[in-house]
N, C-alpha and C positions, 0 to 999 in steps of 0.2 A: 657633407656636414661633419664637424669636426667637434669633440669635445676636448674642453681643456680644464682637465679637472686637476691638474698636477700641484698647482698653485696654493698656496693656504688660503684660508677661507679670509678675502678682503671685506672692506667695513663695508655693508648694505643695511639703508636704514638706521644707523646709529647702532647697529650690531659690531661687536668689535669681533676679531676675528681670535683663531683659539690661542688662548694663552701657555700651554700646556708644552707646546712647539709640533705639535700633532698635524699630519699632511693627510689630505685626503688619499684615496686610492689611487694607483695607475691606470690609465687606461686601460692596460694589459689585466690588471686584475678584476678592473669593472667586468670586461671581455669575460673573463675565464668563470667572474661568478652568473654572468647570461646566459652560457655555455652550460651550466652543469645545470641551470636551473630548466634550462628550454630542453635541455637533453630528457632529463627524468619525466617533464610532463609529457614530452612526446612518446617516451616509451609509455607509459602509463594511458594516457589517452589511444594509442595505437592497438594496446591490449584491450582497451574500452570499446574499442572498433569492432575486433576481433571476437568478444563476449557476445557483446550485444549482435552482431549480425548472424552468431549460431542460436541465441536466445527466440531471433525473430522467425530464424527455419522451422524451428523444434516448436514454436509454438504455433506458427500456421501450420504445419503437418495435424498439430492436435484439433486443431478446426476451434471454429467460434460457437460450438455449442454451447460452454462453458462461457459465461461471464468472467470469468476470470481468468480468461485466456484471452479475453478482447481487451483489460486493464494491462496486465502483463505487457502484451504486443504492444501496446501504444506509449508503454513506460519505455522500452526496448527501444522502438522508435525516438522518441524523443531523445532520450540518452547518448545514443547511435547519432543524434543530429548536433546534441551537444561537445561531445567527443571530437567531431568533424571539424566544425568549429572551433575549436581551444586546439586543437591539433594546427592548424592553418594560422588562426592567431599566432601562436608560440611562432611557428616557422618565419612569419614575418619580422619578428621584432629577434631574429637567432642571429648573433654575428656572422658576416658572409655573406648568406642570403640579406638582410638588410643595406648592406653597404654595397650591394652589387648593382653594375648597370642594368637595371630593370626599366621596362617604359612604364613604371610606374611606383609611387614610394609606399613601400611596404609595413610602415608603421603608423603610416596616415589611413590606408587602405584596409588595414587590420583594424584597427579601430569603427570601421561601419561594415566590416563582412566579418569580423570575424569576433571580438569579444561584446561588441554591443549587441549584435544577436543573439551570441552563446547566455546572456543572462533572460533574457528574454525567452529561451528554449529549457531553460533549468527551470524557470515558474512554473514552463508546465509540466516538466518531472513534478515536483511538490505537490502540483495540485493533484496528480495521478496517485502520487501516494498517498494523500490526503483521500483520495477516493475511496482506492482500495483499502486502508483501516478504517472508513467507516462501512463499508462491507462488509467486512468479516467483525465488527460488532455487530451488526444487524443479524450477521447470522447465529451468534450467540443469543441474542434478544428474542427473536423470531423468527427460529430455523424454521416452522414451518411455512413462513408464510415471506419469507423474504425471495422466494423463487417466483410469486406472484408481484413484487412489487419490483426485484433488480432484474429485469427483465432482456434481452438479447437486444431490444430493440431502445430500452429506457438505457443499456448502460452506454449505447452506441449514441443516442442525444446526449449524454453528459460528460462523454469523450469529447464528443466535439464541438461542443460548447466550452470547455475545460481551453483545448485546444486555438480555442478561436479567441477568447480572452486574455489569453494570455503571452500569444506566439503574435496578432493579431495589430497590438499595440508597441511592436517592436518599429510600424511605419516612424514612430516617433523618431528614429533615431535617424531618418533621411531629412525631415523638418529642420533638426538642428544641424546634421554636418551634408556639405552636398560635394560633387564629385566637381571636380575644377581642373585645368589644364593648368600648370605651371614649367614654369623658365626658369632652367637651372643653371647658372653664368659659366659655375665649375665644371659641367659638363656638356656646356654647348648644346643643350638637349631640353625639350618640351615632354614631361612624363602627368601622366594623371595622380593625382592626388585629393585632398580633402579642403574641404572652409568650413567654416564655421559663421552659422548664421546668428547675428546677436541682436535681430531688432526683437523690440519691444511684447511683442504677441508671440512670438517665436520662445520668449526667453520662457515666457507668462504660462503658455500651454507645454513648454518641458520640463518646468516644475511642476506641474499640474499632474503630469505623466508618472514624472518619477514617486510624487507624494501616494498616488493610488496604485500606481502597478508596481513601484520598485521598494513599498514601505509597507502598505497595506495589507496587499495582495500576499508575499512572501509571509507576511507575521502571520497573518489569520490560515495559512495553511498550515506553518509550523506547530499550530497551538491545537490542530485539528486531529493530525497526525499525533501530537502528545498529548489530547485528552484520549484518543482512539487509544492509545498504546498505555497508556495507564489503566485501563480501564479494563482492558485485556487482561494485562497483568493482576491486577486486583480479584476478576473472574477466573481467572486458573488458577490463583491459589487457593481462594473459599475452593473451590473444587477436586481439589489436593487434599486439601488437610478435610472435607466431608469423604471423600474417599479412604481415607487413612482413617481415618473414626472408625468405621464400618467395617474396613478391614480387621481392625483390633479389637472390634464388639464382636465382633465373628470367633475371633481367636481366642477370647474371654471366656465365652462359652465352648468352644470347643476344647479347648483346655482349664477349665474351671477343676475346682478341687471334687471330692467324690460323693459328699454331699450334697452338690448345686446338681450334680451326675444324678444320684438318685432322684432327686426332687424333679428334676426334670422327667425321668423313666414313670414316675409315680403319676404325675400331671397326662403324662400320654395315653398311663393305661388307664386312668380312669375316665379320660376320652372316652378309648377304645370299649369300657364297659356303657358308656353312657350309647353309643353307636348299636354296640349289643341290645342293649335294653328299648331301645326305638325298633331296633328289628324285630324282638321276638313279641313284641305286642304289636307291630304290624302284621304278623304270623296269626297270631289267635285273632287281630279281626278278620283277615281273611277267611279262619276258620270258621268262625261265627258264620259270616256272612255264608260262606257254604252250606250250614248245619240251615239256616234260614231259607236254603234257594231249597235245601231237600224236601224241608216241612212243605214248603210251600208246595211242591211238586206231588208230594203223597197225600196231600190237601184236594189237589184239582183230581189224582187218580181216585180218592176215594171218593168225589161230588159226584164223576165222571162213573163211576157204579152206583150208585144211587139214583142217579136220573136213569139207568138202563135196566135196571130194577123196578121201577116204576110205570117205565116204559110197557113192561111187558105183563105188568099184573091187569 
């Protein structure tokens, strides 16, 4: 397959071509700008590899007691599957590897394994993170009680249902393109490639698809994640600036001038008299009540001689 882009741009449609005397690029420089562009996603996705599969050791070593080591791992995973993909894509459509005798054409091929699935696999990133900041509002809202409701086994249903919604409806993208043997004149050779299916119910249900998984779906997570993270933000700072009050009420008083000092000295001790004075009139009932157990006592001693006195007259 050859492109011939050398040419100025001829009239298509009543489009006149550029007036200006402006030529398109060379091939050579289309080449060199695919070259630099496949290069950096490759290194960048390869690093993405490389992240994520230490992310996913370190967080199963940590174990799944933690909720938030089962959202983690399944972010990681995902990521790690998106990576894989755009890694694989890119390499197909890289000058070299494209143009090479492969038994199969690699920018047909990338298109149903590698970047139609890779969007497909990013929604459920989104919706993982979409998760986990409504998580950790809830645990702002109701630390204590969010351990009773985000539970090992509730975050593991919403994992994979997340998963399943979103990863799930990427079948669509075999509906529209399907796998086909082609005859290629220039190289005497049968490689597999792609079609494209365009009847009528085919068209009907991948719009359908794209309108709810590839419009919907992505906006209503992004808005989830940015009311969570607003919201965040707004609660730490009320909780900044009440901590910084407190701090400096604190410092008001403990460095006030030497009047608010005494006045305060003044207010404690007469506390301290007012504490005094409940004590020492607890003291004298006490006493009382002694002075009343003794009456009573030399009351029954002296009944207690008068009946033995009588006794014996």
């Amino acid at each position: 397959m050859t492109l011939n882009v050398t040419q100025p741009c001829q009239e298509v449609d009543n489009v006149s071509s550029l007036s200006t005397g402006e030529e398109f690029i060379t091939v050579a420089q289309l080449y060199y700008i695919l070259l630099s562009i496949c290069a950096l996603t490759q290194v960048f996705s390869i690093g993405g590899v490389v992240t994520n599969v230490i992310n996913i050791a370190v967080f199963v070593k940590l174990g799944f007691n933690e909720t938030s080591n089962m959202s983690l791992l399944t972010l990681a995973l995902s990521d790690l599957l998106s990576t894989i993909l755009t890694l694989w894509g890119t390499l197909c459509i890289t000058p070299g590897f494209s143009d090479a005798e492969l038994p199969f054409l690699p920018t047909e091929i990338a298109q149903m394994t590698g970047a139609g699935l890779s969007m497909f696999v990013l929604r459920c990133t989104a919706w993982v993170t979409a998760f986990i900041s409504f998580e950790r509002c809830l645990c702002i809202l109701i630390p204590l009680k969010v351990k009773k409701w985000i539970t090992p086994k509730t975050t593991t249903a919403v994992l994979v249902a997340i998963c399943i919604t979103t990863i799930g409806p990427s079948i669509a993208v075999y509906w529209r393109w399907n796998f086909m043997w082609k005859f290629l004149p220039g190289r005497n050779a049968t490689v597999l490639g792609a079609a494209v299916v365009d009847t009528p119910a085919v068209v009907l249900l991948d719009t359908v698809f794209n309108i709810i998984f590839g419009t919907i779906q992505p906006i209503v997570a992004f808005f989830t994640v940015l009311v969570c993270t607003v919201f965040l933000v707004v609660y730490l700072r009320r909780s900044s600036q009440w901590r910084k009050s407190m701090v400096s009420a604190g410092g008001e008083i403990a460095g006030g001038d030497n009047s608010s000092r005494f006045e305060l000295k003044r207010n404690i001790s007469r506390k301290e008299e007012k504490l005094n004075n409940h004590d020492d009139i607890a003291d004298m009932g006490l006493r009382s009540l002694d002075c009343i157990n003794t009456e009573k006592a030399t009351g029954h001693i002296q009944l207690a001689q008068g009946n033995e006195y009588l006794e014996a007259r």
